[in-house]
Every structure is written in C-alpha cells, then in structure tokens.
C-alpha positions as CSV (number, residue, x, y, z in Angstrom):
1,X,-4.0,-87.7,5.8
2,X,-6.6,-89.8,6.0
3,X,-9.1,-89.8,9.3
4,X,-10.4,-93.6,10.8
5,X,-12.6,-92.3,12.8
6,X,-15.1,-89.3,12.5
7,X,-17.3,-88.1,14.6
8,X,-19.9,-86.2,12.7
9,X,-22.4,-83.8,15.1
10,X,-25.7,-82.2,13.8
11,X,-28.4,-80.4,15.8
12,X,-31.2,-81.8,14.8
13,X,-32.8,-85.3,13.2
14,X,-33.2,-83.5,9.5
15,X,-29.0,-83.0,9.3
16,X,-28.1,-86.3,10.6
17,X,-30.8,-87.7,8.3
18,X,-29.2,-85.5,5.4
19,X,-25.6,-86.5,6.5
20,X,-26.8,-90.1,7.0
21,X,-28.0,-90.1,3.1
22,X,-24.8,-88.7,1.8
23,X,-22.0,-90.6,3.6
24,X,-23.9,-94.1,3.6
25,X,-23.2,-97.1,5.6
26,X,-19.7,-96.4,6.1
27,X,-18.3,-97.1,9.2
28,X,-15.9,-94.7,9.5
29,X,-18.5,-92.4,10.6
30,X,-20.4,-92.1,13.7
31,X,-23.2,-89.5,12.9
32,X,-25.0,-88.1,16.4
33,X,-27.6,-85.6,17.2
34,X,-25.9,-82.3,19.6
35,X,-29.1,-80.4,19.8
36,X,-29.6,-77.0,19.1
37,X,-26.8,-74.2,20.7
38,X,-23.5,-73.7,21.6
39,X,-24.2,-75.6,25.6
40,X,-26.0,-78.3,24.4
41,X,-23.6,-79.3,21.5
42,X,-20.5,-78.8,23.9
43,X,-21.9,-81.5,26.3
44,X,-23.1,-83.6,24.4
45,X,-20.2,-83.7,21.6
46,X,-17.9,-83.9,24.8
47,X,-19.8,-87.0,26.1
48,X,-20.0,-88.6,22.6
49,X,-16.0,-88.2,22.6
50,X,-15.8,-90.5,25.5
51,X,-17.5,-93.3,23.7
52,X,-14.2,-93.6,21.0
53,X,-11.1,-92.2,20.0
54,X,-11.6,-90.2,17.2
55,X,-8.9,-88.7,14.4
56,X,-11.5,-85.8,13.1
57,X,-15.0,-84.0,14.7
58,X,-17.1,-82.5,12.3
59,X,-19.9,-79.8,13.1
60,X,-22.4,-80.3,10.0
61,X,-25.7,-78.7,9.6
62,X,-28.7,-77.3,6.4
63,X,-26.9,-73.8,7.0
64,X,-29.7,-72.3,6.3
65,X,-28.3,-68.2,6.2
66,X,-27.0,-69.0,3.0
67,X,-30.0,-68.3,0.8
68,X,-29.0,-66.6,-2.4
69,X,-25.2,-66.9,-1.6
70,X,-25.4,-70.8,-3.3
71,X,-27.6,-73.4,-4.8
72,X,-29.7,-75.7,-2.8
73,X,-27.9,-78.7,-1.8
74,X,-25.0,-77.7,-2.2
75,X,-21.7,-78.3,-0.4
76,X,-20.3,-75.5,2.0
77,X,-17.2,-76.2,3.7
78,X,-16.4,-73.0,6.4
79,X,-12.8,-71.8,6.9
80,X,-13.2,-70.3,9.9
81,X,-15.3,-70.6,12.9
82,X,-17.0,-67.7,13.9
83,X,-18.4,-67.2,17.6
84,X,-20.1,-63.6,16.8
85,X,-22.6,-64.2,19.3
86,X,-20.2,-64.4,22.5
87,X,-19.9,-61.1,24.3
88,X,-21.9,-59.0,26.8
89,X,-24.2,-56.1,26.5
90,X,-23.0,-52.8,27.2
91,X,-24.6,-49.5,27.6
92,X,-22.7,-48.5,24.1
93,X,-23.8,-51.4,22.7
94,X,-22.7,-55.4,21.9
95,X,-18.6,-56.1,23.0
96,X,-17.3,-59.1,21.6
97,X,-15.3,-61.4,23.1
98,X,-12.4,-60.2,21.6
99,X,-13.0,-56.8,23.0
100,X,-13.6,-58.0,26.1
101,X,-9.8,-59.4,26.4
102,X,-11.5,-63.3,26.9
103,X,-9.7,-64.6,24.0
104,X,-10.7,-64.7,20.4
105,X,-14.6,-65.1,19.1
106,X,-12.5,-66.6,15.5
107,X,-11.0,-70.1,15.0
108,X,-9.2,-71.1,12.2
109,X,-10.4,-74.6,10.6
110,X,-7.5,-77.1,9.8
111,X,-7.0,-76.9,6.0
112,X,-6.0,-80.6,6.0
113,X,-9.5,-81.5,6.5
114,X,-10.9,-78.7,4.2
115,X,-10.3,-80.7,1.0
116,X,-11.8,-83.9,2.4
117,X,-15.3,-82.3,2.8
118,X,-16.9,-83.1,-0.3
119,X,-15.3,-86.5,-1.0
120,X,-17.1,-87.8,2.6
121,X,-19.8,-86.5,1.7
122,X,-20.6,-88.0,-1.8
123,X,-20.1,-84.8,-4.0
C-alpha cells in the first residue's frame, strides 16, 4: 500500500529537524512539532488532522532509552505502542490501566506500515 499523505509528529524542533534531513523535500510529508507528552501531542496532532486528509500518522522521535540496545542513528521502528505510564496510584502500589478495567495500556501498530519505515526515511 502505498500512503499520499503522512502526517509526521515530533516533540520537539531537533526530531522534526532530524526527520526533516532524512525524508527531504518530499511532499508527501507534512512534518509538525506536538510538543512534549501525551495531552499536548493529542491536541495538537488532532488539530493538525483537521488541516488534511491523511492516509498514515506517524509518531517519530531521537528515542533516546535505547542506549546500548542499538547504534546511534539508527532506525527503530516499534511494534507495539505502549502506554506504561497510564494508571493510578494505589496504596499497594502503581495499577495500570489494564488493571483498572479502562481498557488496554498496549496497541498493536499496523504491520502494513512497519516495512515502509526505513524506505521514508532514507535508510
């Protein structure tokens, strides 16, 4: 499949510069700044997706946690979105969102657009 339009979201200037250098002048892409946690990236993507109609939405960012797990600059495509931060405080601890019965802190990425990543991307 291929996407037309892409809307590619990074928190902060560095990532959209980074994605910026990698994917070029094509205009497929709409690259945008969401800021920095899960509120401010929900509203903004959501105001960014009024502005088109796009086929794909891509979260992208340095993904800095991965130190000694790969090389620098390198490609990291995730499978699965992972909310591990959603849940309340307890007296016996952290309870997930999962364990709370609100639905499911784990989301499944699309592997249709999996094997796309690194072509977009220049690699």
């Amino acid at each position: 499949m291929e996407y037309k339009k892409i809307l590619v979201m990074t928190a902060v200037d560095a990532e959209r510069d980074a994605v910026m250098a990698g994917i070029g002048e094509n205009p497929r892409f709409d690259v945008t700044l969401a800021g920095v946690g899960p509120a401010s990236a929900a509203a903004k993507t959501a105001v960014q997706l009024c502005y088109a109609d796009y086929d794909l939405v891509i979260s992208a960012g340095i993904g800095g946690g991965f130190k000694g797990k790969t090389d620098l600059a390198s490609i990291v495509v995730g499978t699965e979105i992972i909310a591990a931060d959603l849940g309340a405080d307890s007296p016996d601890g952290f309870v997930s969102i999962d364990e709370l019965g609100f639905g499911s802190g784990r989301i499944a990425v699309e592997k249709k657009s999996l094997g796309q990543v690194g072509y977009w991307f220049g690699r």
